[in-house]
NUKOL-381759 format. One record per residue (C-alpha): x, y, z; residue in three letters. Coordinates in nm, 4 decimals. Layout:
# residues N
X; Y; Z; aa
X; Y; Z; ALA .
...
END
This chain:
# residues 286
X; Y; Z; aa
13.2981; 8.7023; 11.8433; UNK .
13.3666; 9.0586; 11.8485; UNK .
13.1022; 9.2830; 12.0405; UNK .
13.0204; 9.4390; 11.6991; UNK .
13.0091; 9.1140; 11.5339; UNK .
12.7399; 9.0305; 11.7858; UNK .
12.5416; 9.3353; 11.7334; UNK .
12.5572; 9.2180; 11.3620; UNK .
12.4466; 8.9166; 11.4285; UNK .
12.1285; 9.0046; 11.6416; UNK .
12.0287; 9.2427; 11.3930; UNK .
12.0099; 8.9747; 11.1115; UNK .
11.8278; 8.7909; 11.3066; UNK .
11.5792; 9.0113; 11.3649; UNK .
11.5284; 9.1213; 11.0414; UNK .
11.4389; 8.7698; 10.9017; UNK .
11.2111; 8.7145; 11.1781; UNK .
11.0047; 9.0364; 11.1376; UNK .
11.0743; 8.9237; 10.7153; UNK .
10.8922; 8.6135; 10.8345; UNK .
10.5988; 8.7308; 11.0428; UNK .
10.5177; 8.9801; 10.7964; UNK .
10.4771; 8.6807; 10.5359; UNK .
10.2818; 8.4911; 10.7803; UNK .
10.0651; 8.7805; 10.8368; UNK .
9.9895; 8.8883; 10.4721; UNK .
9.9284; 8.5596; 10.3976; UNK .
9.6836; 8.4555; 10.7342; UNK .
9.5540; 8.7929; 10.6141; UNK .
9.3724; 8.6763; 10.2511; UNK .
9.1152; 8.4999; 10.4321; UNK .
8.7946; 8.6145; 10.6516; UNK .
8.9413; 8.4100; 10.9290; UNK .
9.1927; 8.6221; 11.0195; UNK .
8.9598; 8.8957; 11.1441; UNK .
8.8792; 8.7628; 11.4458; UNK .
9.2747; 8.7967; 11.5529; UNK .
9.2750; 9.0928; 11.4160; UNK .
8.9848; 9.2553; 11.6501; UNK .
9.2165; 9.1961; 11.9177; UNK .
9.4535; 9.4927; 11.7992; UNK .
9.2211; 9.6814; 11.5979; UNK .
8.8794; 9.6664; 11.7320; UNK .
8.5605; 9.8328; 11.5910; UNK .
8.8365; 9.8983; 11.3219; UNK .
8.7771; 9.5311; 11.1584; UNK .
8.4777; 9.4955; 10.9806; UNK .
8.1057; 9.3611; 11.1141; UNK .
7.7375; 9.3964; 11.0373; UNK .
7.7771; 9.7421; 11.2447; UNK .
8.0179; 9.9224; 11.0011; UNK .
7.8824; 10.1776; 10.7609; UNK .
8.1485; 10.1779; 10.4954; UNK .
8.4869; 9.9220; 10.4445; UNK .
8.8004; 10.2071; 10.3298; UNK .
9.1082; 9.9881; 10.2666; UNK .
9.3699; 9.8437; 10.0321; UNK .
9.6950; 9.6826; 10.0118; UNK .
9.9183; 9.8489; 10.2151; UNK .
10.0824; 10.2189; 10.0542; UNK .
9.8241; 10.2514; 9.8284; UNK .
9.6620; 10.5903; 9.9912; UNK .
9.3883; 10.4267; 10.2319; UNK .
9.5338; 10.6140; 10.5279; UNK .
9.4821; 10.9560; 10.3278; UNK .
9.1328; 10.8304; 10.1983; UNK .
9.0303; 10.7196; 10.5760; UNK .
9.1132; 11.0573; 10.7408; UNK .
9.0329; 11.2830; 10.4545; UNK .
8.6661; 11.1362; 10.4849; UNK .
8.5984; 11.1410; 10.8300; UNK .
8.7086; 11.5032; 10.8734; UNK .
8.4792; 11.5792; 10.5845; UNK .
8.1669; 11.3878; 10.7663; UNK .
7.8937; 11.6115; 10.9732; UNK .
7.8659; 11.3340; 11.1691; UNK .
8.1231; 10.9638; 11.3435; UNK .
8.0594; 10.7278; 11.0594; UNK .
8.1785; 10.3606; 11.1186; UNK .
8.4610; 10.2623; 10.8848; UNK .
8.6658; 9.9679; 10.8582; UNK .
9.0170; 10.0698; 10.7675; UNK .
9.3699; 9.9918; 10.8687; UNK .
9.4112; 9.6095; 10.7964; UNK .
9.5081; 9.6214; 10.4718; UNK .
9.3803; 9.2417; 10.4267; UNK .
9.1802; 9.1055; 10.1392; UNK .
9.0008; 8.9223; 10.4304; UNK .
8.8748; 9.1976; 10.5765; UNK .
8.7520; 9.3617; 10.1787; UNK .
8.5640; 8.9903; 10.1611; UNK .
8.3552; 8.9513; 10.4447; UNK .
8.2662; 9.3576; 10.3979; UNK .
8.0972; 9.2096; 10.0952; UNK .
7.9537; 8.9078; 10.2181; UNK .
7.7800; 9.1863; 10.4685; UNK .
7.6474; 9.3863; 10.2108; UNK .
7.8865; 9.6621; 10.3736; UNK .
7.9741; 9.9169; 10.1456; UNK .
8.3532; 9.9171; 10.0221; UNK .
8.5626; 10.1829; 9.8637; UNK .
8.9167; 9.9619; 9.7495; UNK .
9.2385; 10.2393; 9.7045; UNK .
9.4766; 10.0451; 9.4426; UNK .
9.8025; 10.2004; 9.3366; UNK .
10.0744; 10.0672; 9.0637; UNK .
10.2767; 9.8024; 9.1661; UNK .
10.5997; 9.9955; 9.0859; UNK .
10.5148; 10.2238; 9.3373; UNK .
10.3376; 10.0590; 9.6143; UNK .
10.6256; 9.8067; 9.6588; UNK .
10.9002; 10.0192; 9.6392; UNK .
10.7008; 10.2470; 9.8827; UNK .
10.6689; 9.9419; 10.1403; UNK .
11.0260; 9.8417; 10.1399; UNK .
11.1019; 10.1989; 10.1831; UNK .
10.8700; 10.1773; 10.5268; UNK .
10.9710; 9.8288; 10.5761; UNK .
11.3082; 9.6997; 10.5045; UNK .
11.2818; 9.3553; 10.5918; UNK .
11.0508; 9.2910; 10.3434; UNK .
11.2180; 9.2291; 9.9946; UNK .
11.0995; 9.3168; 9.6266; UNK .
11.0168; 8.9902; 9.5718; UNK .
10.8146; 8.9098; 9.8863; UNK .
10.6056; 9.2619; 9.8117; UNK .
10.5143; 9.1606; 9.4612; UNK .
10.4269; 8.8055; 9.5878; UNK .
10.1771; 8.9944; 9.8287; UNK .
10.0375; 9.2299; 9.6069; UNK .
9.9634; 8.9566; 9.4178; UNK .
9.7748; 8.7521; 9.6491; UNK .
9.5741; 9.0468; 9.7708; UNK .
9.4503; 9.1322; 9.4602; UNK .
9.3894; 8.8163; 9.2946; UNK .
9.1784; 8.7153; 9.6609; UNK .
8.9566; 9.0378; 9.5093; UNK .
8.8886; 8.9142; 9.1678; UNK .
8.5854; 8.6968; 9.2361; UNK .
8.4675; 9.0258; 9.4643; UNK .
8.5220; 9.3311; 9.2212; UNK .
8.1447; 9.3814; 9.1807; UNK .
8.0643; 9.4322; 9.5416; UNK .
8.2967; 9.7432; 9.5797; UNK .
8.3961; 10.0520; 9.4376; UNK .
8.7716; 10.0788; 9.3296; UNK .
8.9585; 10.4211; 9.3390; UNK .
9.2768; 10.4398; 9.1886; UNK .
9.5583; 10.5983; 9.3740; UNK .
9.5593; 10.9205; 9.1420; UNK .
9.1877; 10.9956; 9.1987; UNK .
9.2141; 10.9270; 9.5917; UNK .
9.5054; 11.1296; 9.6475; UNK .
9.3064; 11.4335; 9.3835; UNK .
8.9829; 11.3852; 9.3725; UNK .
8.8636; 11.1871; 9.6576; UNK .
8.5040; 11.3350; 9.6344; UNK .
8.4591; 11.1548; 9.2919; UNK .
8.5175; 10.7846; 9.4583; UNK .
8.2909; 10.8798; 9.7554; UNK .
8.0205; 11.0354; 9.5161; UNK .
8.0460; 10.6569; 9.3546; UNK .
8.0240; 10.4718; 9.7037; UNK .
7.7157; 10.6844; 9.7283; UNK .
7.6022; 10.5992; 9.3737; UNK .
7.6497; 10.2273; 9.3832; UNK .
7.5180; 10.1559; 9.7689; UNK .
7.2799; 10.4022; 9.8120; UNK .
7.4892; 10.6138; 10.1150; UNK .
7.4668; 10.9533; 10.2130; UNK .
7.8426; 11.0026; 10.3047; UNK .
7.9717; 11.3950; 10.2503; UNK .
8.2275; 11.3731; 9.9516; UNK .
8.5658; 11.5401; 10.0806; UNK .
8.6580; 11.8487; 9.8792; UNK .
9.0656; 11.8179; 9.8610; UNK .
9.0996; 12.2246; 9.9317; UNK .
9.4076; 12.3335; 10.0205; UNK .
9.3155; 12.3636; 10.3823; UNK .
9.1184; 12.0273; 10.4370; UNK .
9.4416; 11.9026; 10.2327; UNK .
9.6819; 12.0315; 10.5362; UNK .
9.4521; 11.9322; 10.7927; UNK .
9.4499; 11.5648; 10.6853; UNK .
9.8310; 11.5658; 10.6256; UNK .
9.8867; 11.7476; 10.9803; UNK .
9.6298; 11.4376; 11.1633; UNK .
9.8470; 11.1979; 10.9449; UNK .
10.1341; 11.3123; 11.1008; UNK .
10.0348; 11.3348; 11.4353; UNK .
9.9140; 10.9828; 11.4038; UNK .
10.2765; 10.8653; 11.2996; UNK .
10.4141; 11.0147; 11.5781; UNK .
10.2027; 10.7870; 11.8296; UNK .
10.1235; 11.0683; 12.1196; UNK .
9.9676; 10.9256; 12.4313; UNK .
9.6370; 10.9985; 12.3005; UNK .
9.6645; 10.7923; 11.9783; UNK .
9.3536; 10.5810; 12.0845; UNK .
9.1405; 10.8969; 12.0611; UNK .
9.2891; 10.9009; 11.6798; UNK .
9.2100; 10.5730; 11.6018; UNK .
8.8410; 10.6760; 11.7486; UNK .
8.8025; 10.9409; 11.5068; UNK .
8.9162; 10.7313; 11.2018; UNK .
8.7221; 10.4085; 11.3007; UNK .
8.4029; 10.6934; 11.3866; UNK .
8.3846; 10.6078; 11.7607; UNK .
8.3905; 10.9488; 11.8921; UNK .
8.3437; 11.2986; 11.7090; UNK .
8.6309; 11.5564; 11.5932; UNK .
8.5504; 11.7441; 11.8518; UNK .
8.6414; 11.4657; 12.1367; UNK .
8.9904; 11.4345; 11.9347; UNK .
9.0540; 11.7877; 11.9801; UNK .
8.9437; 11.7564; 12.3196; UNK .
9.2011; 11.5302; 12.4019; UNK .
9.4626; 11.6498; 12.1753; UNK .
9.4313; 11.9759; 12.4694; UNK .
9.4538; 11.7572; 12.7672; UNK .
9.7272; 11.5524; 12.6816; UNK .
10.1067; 11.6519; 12.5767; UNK .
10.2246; 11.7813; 12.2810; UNK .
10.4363; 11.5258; 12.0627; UNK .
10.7296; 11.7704; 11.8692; UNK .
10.9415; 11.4567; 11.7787; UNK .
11.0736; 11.4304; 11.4273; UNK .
10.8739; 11.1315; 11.2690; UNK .
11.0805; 10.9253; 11.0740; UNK .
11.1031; 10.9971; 10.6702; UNK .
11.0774; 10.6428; 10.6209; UNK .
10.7396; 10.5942; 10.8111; UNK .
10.5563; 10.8751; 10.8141; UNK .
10.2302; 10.7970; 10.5593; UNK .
10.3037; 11.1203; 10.3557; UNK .
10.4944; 11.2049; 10.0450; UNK .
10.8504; 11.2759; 10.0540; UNK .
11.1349; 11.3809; 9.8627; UNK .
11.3183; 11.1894; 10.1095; UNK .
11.1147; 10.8488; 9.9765; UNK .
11.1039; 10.9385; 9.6223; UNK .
11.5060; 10.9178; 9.6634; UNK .
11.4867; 10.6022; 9.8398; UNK .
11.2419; 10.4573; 9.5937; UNK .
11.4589; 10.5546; 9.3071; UNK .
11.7540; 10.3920; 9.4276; UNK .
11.5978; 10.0688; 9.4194; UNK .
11.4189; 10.0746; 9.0838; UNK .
11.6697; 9.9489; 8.9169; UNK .
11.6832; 9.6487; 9.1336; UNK .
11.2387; 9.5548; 9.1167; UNK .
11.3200; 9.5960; 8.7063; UNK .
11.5787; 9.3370; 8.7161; UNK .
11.5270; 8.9780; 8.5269; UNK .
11.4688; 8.7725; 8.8067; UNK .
11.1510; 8.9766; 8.9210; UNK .
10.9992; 9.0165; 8.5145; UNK .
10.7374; 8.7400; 8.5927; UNK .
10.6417; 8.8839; 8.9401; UNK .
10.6166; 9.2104; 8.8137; UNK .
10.4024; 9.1110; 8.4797; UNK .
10.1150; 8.9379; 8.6955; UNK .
10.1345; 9.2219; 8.9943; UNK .
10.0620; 9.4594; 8.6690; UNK .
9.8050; 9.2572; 8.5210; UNK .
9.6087; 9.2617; 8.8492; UNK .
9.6721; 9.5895; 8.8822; UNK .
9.5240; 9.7090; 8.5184; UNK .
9.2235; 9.5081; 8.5593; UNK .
9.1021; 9.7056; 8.8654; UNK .
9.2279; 10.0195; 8.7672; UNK .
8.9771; 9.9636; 8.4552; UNK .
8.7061; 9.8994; 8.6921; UNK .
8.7750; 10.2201; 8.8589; UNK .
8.7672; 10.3591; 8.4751; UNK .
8.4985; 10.1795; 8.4143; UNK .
8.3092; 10.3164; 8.7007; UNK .
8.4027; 10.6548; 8.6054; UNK .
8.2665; 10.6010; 8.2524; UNK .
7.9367; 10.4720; 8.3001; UNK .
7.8818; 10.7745; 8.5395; UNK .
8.0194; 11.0178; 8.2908; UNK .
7.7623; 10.8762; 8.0002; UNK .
7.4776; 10.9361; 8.2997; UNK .
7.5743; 11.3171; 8.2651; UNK .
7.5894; 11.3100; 7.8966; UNK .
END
């Protein structure tokens, strides 16, 4: 076998081991007993009876933006859970009585936008997923608030206002100005480009340490310049829209139709609960 050939080879393999661990994962994942191997990677980042508020959803669906554009508009470290997008981790926040914003976004999108990021994992393995997250949440839907991806990414003050509403919190509701906007995107993009001081970032976000100890270390520790990657950085691109187009034509094909009809079904039943939400706090107004 040719040198090349070899290279080839290797790099198959690895792809359809990572392709399996992430199914392992997402599936280990559904269940409240994954969160115990989870706090070994993500700490005070996994939920527990000290948390103040749960901010997560399947993965691509805006949590990172929703995370990070609330802490920077707190007065104050607030604990959230974040990161793992697991339905395990949404469940036991409401067994706890822990408050829970859920970010959904439109199966279209959010799968194309993960095998953009993630190119071992395949159409159909990303509908399978969203699948199984959401339908783990159907039994749950009245312990949390759900914010669809629209409203997070414009209007993220009206899903905190309704965390606030439903559990009785006190959080400061971001106001998406153009500045606050740029200063999210700017952390986001730091964070992507994993500078010795990450843990300080992951601090901030989880509401360890104040803004002002991320800063603090931000000044003491190198500069990161490096390019992130178009693919991974958790930002819109034109770059992604392009990739995400190119493959559209392959999550409509026939083989995926029955996939795609239940991933949409689960997806329009909690983006009326968000509506619904919206509308009973609307007539309150009236």
């Amino acid at each position: 076998m040719s040198r090349a050939g070899g290279r080839g080879l290797g790099a198959h393999v690895a792809r359809g081991v990572r392709h399996a661990r992430w199914t392992a994962r997402s599936r280990l994942a559904e269940h409240p007993a994954y969160l115990p191997v989870a706090r070994r990677r993500h700490g005070e980042a996994v939920v527990s009876e000290s948390t103040d508020v749960v901010i997560d959803g399947f993965t691509r669906s805006a949590s990172t933006f929703a995370v990070v554009a609330f802490q920077l508009a707190q007065t104050r470290p607030v604990r959230v859970g974040h990161h793992l997008h697991a339905a395990g981790q949404i469940i036991q926040a409401v067994r706890l009585g822990v408050p829970v914003l859920l970010t959904v976004r439109p199966p279209e999108d959010t799968v194309l936008s993960l095998v953009v990021r993630e190119p071992y994992v395949t159409i159909p393995q990303g509908l399978h997923a969203y699948a199984r997250f959401h339908e783990r949440l159907l039994d749950d839907r009245d312990g949390m608030v759900v914010a669809d991806f629209a409203e997070v990414t414009e209007r993220l003050e009206r899903s905190i206002a309704r965390v606030n509403e439903r559990f009785g919190t006190g959080f400061a509701a971001p106001e998406l100005t153009p500045e606050r906007r740029r200063e999210a995107f700017d952390l986001i993009e730091m964070r992507s480009r994993r500078p010795p001081w990450r843990g300080a970032i992951h601090d901030f976000l989880t509401g360890l340490v104040p803004y002002a100890e991320l800063e603090r270390r931000a000044e003491a520790d190198p500069a990161v310049t490096a390019a992130v990657a178009e693919d991974r950085a958790a930002r819109p691109s034109d770059h992604k829209e392009r990739r995400k187009d190119a493959l559209r034509a392959a999550y409509h094909g026939r083989a995926h139709a029955r996939l795609r009809e239940r991933a949409e079904d689960l997806y329009a039943t909690f983006a009326a609960a968000a509506t619904g939400e919206l509308a009973g706090k609307s007539s309150q107004l009236m």
